[in-house]
CHARMM-style PDB file with segment names, atoms N, HN, CA, C and O in Angstrom:
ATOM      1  N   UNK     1     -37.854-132.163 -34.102  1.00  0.00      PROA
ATOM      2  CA  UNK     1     -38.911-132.461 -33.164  1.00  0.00      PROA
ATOM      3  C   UNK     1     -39.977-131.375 -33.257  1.00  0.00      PROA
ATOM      4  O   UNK     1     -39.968-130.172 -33.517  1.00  0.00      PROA
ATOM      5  N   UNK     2     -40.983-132.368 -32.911  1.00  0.00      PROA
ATOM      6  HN  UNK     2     -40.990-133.345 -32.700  1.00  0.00      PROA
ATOM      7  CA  UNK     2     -42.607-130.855 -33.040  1.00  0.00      PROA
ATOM      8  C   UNK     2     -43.383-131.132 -31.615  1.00  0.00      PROA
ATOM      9  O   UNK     2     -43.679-132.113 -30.934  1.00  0.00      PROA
ATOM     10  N   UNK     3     -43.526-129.847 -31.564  1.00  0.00      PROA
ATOM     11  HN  UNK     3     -43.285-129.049 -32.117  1.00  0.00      PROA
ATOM     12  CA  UNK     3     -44.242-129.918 -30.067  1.00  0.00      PROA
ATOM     13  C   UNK     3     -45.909-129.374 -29.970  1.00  0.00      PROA
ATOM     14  O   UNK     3     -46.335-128.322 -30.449  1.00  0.00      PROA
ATOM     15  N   UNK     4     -46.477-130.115 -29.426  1.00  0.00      PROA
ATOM     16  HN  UNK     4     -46.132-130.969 -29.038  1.00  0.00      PROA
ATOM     17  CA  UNK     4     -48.261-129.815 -29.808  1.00  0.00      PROA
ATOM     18  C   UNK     4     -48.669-129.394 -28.029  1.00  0.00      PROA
ATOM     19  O   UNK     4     -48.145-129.711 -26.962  1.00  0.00      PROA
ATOM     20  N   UNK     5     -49.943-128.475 -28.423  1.00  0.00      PROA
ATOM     21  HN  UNK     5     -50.369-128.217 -29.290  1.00  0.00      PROA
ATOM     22  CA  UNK     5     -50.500-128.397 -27.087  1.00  0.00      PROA
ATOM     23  C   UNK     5     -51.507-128.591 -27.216  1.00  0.00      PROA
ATOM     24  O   UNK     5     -52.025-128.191 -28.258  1.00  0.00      PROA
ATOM     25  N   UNK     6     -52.422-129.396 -26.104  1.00  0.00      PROA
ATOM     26  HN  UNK     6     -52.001-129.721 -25.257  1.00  0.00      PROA
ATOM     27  CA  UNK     6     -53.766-130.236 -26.330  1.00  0.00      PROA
ATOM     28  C   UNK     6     -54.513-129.285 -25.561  1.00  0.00      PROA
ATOM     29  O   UNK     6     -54.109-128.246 -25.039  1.00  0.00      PROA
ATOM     30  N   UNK     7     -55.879-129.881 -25.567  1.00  0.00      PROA
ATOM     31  HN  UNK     7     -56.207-130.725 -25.991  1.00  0.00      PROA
ATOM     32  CA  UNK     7     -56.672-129.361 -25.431  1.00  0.00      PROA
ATOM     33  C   UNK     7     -56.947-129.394 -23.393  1.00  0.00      PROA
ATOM     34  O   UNK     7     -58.069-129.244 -22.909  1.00  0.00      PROA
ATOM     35  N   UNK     8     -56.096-129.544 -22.813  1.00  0.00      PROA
ATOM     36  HN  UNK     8     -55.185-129.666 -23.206  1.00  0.00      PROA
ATOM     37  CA  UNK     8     -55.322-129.365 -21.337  1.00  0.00      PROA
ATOM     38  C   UNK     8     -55.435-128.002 -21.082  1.00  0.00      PROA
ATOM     39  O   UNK     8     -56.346-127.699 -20.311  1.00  0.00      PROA
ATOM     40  N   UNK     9     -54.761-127.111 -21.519  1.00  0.00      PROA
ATOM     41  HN  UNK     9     -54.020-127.357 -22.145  1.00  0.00      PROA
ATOM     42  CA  UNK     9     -53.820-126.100 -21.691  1.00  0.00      PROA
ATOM     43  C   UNK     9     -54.869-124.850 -20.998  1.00  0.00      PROA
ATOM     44  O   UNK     9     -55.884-124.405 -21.535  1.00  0.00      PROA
ATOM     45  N   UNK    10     -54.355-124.485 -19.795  1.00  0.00      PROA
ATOM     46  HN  UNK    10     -53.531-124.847 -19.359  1.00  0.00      PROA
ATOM     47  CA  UNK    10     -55.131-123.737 -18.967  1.00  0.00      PROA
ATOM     48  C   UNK    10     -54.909-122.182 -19.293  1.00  0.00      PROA
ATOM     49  O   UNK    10     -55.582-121.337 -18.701  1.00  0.00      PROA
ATOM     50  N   UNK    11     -53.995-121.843 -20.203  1.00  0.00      PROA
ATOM     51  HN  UNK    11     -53.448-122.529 -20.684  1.00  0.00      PROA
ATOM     52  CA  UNK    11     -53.472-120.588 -20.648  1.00  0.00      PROA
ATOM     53  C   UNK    11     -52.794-119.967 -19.737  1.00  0.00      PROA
ATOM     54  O   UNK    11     -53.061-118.765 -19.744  1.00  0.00      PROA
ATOM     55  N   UNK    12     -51.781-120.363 -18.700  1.00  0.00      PROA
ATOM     56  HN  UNK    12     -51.564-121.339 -18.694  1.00  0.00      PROA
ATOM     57  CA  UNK    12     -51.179-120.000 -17.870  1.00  0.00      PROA
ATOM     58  C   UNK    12     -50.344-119.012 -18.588  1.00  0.00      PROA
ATOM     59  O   UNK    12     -50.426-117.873 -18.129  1.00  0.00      PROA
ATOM     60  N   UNK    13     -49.390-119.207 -19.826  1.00  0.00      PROA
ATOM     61  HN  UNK    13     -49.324-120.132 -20.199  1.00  0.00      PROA
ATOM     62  CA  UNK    13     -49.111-118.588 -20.097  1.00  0.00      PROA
ATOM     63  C   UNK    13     -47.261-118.466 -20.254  1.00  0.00      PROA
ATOM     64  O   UNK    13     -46.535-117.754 -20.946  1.00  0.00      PROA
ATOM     65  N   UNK    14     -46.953-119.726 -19.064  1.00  0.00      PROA
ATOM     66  HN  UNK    14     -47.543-120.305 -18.501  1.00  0.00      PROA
ATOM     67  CA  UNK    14     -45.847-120.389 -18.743  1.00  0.00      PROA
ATOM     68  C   UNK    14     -44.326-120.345 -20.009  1.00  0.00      PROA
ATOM     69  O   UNK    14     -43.189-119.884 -20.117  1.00  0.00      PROA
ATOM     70  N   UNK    15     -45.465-121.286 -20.834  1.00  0.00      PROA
ATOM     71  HN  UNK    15     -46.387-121.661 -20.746  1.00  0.00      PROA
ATOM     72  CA  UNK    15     -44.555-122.032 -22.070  1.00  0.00      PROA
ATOM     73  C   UNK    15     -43.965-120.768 -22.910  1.00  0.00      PROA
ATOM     74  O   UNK    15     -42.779-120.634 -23.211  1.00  0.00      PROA
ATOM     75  N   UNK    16     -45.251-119.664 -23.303  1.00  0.00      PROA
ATOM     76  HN  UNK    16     -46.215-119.773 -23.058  1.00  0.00      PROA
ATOM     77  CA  UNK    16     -44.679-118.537 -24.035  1.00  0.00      PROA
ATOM     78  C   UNK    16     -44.024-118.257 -23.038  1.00  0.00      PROA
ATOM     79  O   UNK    16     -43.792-119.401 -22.646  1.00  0.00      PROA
ATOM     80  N   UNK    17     -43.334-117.319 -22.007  1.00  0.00      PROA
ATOM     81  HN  UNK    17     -43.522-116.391 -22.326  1.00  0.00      PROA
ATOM     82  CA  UNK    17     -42.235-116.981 -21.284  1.00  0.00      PROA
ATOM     83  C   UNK    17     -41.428-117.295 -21.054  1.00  0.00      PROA
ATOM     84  O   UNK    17     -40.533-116.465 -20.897  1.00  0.00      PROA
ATOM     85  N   UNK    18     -40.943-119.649 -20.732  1.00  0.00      PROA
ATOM     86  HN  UNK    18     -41.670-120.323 -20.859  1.00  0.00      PROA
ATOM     87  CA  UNK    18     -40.068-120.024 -21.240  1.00  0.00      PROA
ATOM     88  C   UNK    18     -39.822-119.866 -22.780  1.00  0.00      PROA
ATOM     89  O   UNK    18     -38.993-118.973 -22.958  1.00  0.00      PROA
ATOM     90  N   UNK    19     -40.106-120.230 -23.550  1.00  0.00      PROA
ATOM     91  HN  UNK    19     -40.780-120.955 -23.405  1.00  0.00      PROA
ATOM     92  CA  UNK    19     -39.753-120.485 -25.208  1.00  0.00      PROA
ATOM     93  C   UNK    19     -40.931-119.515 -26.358  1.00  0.00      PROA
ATOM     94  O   UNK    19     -41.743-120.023 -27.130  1.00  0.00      PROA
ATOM     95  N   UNK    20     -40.685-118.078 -26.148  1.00  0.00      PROA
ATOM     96  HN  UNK    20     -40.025-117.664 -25.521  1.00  0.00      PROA
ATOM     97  CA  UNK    20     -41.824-117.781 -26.983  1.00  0.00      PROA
ATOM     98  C   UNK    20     -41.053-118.402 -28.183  1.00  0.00      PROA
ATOM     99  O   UNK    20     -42.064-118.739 -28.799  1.00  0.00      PROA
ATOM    100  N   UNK    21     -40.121-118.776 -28.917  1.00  0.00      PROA
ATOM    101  HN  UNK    21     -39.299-118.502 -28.417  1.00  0.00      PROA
ATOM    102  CA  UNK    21     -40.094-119.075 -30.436  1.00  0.00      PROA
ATOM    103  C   UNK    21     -40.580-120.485 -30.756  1.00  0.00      PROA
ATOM    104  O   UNK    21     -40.375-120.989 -31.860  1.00  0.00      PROA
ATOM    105  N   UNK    22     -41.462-121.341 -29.418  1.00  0.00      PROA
ATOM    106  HN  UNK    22     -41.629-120.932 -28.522  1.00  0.00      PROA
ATOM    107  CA  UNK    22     -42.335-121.926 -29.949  1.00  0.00      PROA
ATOM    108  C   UNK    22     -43.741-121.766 -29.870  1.00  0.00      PROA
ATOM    109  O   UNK    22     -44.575-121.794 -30.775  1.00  0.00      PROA
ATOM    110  N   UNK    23     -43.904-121.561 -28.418  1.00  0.00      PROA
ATOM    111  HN  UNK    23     -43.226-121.539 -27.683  1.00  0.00      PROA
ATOM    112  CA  UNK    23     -45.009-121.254 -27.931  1.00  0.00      PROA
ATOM    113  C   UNK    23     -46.036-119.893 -28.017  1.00  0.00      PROA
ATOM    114  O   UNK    23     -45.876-118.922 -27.277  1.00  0.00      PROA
ATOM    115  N   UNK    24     -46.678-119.946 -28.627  1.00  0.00      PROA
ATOM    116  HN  UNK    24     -46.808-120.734 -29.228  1.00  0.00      PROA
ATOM    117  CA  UNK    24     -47.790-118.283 -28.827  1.00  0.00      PROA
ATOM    118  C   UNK    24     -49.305-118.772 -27.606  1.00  0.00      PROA
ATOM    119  O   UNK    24     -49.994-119.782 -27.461  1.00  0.00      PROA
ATOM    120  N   UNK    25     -49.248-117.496 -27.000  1.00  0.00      PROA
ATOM    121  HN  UNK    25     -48.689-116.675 -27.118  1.00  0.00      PROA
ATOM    122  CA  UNK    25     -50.347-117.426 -26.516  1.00  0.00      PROA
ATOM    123  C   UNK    25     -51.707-117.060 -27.764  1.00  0.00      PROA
ATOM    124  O   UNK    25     -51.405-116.393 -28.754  1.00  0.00      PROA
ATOM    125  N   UNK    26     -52.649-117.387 -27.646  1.00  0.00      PROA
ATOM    126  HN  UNK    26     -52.895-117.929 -26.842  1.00  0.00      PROA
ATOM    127  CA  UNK    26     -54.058-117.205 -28.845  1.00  0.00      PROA
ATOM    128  C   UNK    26     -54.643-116.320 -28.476  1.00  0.00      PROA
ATOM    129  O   UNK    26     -54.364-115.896 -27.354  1.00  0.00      PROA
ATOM    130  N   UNK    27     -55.958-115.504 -29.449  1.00  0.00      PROA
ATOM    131  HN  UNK    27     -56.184-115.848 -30.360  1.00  0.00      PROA
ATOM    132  CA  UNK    27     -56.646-114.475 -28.614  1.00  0.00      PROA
ATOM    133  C   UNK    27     -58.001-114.982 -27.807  1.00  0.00      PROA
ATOM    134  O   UNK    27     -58.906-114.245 -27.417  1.00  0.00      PROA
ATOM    135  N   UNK    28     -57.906-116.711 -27.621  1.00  0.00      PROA
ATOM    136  HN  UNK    28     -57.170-117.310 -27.938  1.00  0.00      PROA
ATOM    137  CA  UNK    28     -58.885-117.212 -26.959  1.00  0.00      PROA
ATOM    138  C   UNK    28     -58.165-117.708 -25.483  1.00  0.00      PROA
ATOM    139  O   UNK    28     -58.725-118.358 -24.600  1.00  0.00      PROA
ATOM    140  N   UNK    29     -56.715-117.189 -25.484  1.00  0.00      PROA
ATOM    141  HN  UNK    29     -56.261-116.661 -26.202  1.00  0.00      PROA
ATOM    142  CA  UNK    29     -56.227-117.154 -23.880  1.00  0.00      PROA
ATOM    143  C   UNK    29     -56.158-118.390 -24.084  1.00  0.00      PROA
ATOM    144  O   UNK    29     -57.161-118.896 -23.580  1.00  0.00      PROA
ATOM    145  N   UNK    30     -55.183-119.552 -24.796  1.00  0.00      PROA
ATOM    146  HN  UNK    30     -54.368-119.141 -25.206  1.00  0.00      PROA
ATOM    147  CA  UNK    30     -54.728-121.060 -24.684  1.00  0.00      PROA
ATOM    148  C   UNK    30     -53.540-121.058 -25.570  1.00  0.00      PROA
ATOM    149  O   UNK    30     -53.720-120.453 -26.626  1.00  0.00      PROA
ATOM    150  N   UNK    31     -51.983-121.762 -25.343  1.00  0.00      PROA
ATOM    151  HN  UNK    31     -51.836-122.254 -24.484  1.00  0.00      PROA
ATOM    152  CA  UNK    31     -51.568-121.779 -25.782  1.00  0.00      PROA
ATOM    153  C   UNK    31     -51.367-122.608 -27.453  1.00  0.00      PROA
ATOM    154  O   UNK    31     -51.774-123.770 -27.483  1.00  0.00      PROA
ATOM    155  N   UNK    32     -50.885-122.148 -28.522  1.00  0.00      PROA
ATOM    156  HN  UNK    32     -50.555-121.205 -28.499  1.00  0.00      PROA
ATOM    157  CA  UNK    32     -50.514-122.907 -29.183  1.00  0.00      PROA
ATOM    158  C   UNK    32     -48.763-122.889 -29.777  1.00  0.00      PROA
ATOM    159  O   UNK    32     -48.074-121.878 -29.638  1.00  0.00      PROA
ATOM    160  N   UNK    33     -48.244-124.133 -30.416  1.00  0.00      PROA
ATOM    161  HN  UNK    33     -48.803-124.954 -30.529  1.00  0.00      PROA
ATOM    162  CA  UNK    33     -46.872-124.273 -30.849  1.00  0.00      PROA
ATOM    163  C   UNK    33     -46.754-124.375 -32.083  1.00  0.00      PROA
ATOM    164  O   UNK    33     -47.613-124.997 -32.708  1.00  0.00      PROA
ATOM    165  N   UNK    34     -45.618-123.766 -32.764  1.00  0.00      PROA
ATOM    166  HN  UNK    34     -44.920-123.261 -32.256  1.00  0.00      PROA
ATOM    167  CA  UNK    34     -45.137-123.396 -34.257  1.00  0.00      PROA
ATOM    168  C   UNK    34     -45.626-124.512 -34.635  1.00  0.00      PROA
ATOM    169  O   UNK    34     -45.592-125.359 -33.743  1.00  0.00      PROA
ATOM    170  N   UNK    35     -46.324-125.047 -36.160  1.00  0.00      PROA
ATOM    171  HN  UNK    35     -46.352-124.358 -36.884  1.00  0.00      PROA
ATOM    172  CA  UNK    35     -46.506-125.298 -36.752  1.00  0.00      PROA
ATOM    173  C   UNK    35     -45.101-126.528 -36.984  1.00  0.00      PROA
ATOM    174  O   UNK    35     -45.346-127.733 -36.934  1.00  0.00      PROA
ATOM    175  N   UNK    36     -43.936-126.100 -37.186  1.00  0.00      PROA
ATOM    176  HN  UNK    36     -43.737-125.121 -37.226  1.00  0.00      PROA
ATOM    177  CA  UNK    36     -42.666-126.981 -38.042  1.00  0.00      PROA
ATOM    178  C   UNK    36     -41.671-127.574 -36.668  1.00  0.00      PROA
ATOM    179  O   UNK    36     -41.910-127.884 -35.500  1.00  0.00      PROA
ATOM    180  N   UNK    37     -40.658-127.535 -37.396  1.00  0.00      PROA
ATOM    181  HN  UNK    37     -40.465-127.284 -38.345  1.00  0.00      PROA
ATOM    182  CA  UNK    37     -40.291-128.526 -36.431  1.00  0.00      PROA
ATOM    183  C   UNK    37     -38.987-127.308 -35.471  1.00  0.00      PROA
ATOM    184  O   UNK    37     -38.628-126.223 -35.930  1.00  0.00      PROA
ATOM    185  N   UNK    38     -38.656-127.723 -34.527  1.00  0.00      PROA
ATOM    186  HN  UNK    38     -38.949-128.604 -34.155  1.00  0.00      PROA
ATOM    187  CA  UNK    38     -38.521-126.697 -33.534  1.00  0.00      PROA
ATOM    188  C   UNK    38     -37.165-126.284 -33.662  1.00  0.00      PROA
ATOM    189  O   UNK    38     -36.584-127.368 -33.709  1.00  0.00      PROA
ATOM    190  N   UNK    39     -36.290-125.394 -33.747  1.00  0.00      PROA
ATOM    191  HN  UNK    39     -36.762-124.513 -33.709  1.00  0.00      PROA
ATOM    192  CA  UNK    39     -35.202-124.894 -33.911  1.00  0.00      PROA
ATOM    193  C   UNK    39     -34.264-125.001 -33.112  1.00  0.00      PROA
ATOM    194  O   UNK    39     -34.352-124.438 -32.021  1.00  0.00      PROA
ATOM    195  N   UNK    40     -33.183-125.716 -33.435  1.00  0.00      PROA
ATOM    196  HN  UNK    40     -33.112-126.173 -34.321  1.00  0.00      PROA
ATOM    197  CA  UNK    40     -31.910-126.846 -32.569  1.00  0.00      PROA
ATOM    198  C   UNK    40     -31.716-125.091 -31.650  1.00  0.00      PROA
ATOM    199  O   UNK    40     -31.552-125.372 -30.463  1.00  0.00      PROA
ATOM    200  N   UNK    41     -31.705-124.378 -31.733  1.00  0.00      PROA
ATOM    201  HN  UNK    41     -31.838-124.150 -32.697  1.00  0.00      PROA
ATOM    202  CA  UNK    41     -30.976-123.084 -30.667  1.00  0.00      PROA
ATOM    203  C   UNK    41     -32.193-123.207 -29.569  1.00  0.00      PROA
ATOM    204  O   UNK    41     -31.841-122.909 -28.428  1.00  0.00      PROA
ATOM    205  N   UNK    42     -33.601-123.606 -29.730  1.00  0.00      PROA
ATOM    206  HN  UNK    42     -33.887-123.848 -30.658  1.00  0.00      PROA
ATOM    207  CA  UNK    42     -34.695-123.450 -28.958  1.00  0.00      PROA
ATOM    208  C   UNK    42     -35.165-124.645 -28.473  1.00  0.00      PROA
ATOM    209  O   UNK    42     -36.226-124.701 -27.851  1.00  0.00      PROA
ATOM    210  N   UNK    43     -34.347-125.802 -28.740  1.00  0.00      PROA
ATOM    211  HN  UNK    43     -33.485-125.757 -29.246  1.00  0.00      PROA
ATOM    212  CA  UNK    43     -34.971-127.304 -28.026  1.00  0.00      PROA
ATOM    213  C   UNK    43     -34.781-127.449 -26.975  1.00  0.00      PROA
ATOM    214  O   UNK    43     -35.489-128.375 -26.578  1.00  0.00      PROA
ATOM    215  N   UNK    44     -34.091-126.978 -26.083  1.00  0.00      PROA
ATOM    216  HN  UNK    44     -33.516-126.226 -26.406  1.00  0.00      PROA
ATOM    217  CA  UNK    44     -33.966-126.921 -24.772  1.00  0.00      PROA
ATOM    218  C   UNK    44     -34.743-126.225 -23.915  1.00  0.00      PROA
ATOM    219  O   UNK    44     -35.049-126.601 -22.783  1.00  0.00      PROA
ATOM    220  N   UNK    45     -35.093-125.140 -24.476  1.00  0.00      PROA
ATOM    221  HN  UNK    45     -34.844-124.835 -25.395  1.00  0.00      PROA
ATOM    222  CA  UNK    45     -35.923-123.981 -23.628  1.00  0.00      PROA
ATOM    223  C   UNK    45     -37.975-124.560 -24.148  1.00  0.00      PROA
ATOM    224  O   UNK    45     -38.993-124.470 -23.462  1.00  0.00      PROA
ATOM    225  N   UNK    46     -37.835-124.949 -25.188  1.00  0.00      PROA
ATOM    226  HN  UNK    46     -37.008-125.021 -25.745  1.00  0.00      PROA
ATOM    227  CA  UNK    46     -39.181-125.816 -25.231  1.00  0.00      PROA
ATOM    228  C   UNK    46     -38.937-127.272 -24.059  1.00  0.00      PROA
ATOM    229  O   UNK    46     -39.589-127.445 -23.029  1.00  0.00      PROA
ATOM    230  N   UNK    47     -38.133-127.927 -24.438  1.00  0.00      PROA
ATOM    231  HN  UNK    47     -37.603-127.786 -25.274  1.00  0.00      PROA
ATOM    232  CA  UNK    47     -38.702-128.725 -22.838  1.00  0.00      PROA
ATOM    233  C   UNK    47     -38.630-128.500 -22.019  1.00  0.00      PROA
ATOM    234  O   UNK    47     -39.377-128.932 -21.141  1.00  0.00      PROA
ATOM    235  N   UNK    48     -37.384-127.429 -21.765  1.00  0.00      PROA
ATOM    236  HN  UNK    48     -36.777-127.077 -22.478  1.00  0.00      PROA
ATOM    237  CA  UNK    48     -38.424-126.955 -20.313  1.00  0.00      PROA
ATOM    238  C   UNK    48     -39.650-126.587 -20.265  1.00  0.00      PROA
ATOM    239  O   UNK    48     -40.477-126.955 -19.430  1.00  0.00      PROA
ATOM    240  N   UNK    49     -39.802-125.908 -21.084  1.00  0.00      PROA
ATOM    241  HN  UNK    49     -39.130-125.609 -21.762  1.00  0.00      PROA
ATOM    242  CA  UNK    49     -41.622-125.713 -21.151  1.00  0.00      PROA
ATOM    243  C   UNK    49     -42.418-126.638 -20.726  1.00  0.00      PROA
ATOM    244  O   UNK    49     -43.037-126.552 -19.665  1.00  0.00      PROA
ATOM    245  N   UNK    50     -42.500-128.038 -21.864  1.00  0.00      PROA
ATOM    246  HN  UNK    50     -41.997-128.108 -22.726  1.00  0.00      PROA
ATOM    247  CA  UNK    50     -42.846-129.131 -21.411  1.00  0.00      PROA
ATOM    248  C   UNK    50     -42.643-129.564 -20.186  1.00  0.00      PROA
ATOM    249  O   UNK    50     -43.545-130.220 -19.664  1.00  0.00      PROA
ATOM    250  N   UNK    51     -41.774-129.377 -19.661  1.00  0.00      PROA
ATOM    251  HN  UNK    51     -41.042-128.844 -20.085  1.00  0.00      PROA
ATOM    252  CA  UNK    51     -41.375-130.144 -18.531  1.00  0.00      PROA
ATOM    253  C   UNK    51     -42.478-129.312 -17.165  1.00  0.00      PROA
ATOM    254  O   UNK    51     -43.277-129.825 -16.381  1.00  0.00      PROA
ATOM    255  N   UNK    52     -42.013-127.725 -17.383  1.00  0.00      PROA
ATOM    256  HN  UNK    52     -41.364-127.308 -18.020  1.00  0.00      PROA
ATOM    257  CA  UNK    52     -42.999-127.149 -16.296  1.00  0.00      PROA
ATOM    258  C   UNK    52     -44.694-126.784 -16.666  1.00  0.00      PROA
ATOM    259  O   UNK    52     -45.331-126.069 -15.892  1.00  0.00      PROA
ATOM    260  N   UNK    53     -45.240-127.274 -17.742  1.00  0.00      PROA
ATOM    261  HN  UNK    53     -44.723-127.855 -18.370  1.00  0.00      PROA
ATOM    262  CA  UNK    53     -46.596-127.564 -17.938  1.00  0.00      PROA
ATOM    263  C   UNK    53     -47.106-127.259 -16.634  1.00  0.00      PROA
ATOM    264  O   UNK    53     -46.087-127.167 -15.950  1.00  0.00      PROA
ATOM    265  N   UNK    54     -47.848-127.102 -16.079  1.00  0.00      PROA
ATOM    266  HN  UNK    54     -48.677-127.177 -16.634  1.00  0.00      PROA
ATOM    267  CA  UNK    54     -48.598-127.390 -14.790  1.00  0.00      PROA
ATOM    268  C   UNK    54     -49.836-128.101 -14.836  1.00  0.00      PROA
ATOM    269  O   UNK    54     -50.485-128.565 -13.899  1.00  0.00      PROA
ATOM    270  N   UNK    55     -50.164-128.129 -16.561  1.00  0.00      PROA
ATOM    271  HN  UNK    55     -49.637-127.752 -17.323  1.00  0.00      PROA
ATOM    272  CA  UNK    55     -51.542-129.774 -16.464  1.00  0.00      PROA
ATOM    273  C   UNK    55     -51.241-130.435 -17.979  1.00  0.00      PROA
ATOM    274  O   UNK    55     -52.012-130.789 -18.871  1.00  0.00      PROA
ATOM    275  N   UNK    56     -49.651-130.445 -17.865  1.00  0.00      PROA
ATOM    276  HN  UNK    56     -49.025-130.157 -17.141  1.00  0.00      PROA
ATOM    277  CA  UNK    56     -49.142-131.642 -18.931  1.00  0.00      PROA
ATOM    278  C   UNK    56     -49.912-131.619 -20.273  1.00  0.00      PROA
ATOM    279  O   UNK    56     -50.365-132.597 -20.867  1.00  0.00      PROA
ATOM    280  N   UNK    57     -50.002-129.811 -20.781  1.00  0.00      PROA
ATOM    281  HN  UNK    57     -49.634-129.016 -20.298  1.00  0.00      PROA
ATOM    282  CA  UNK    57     -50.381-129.657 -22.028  1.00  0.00      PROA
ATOM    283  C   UNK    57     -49.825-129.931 -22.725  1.00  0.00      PROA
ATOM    284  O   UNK    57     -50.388-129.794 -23.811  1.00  0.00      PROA
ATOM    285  N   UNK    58     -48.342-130.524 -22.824  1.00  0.00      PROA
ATOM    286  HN  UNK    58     -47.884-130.635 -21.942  1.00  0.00      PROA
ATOM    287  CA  UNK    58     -47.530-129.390 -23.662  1.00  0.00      PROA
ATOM    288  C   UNK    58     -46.965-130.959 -24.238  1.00  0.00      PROA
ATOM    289  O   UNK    58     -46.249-131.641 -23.504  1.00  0.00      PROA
ATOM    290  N   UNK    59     -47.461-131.550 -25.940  1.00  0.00      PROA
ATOM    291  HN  UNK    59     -48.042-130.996 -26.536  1.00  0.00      PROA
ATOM    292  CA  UNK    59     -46.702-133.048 -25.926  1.00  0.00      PROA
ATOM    293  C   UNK    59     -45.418-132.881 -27.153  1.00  0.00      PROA
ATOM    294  O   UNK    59     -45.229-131.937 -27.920  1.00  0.00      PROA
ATOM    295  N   UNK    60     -44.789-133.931 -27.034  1.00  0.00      PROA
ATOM    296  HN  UNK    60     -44.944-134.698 -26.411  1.00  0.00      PROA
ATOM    297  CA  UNK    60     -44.197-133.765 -28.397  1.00  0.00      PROA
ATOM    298  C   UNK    60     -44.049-134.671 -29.423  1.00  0.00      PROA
ATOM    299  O   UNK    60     -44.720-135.597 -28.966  1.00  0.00      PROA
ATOM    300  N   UNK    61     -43.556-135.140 -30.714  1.00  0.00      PROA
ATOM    301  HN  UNK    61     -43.011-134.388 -31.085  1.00  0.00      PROA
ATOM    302  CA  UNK    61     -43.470-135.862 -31.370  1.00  0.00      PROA
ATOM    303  C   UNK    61     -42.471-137.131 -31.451  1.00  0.00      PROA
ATOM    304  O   UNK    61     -42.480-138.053 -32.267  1.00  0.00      PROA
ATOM    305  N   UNK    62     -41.474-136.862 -30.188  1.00  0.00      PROA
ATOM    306  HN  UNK    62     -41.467-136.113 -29.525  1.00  0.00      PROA
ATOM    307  CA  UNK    62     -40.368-137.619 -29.754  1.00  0.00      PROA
ATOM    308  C   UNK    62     -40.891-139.455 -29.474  1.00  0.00      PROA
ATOM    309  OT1 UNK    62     -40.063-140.281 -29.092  1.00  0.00      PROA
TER     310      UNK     62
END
């Protein structure tokens, strides 16, 4: 599974603190997600991410 963050994404900052091994904060203060596909030890802690979005940046390929 791959997880994308749109153009939503208020840079809270959230997603990196749940799951930094997907989520990177940018140096324009918005999140973005790894490139590949997400690592079975870290799929859980990315949807939570997803899940606590607070303006439903956060999509995935599912």
């Amino acid at each position: 599974m791959k997880y994308f963050v749109n153009e939503s994404c208020i840079g809270c900052g959230l997603c990196e603190s749940v799951c930094p091994e997907v989520f990177q904060m940018t140096n324009e203060g918005v999140a973005v997600a790894i490139e590949g596909e997400v690592p079975v030890d870290a799929q859980d802690t990315a949807a939570q991410a997803q899940s606590g979005c607070p303006v439903n940046a956060i999509e995935n390929d599912d």
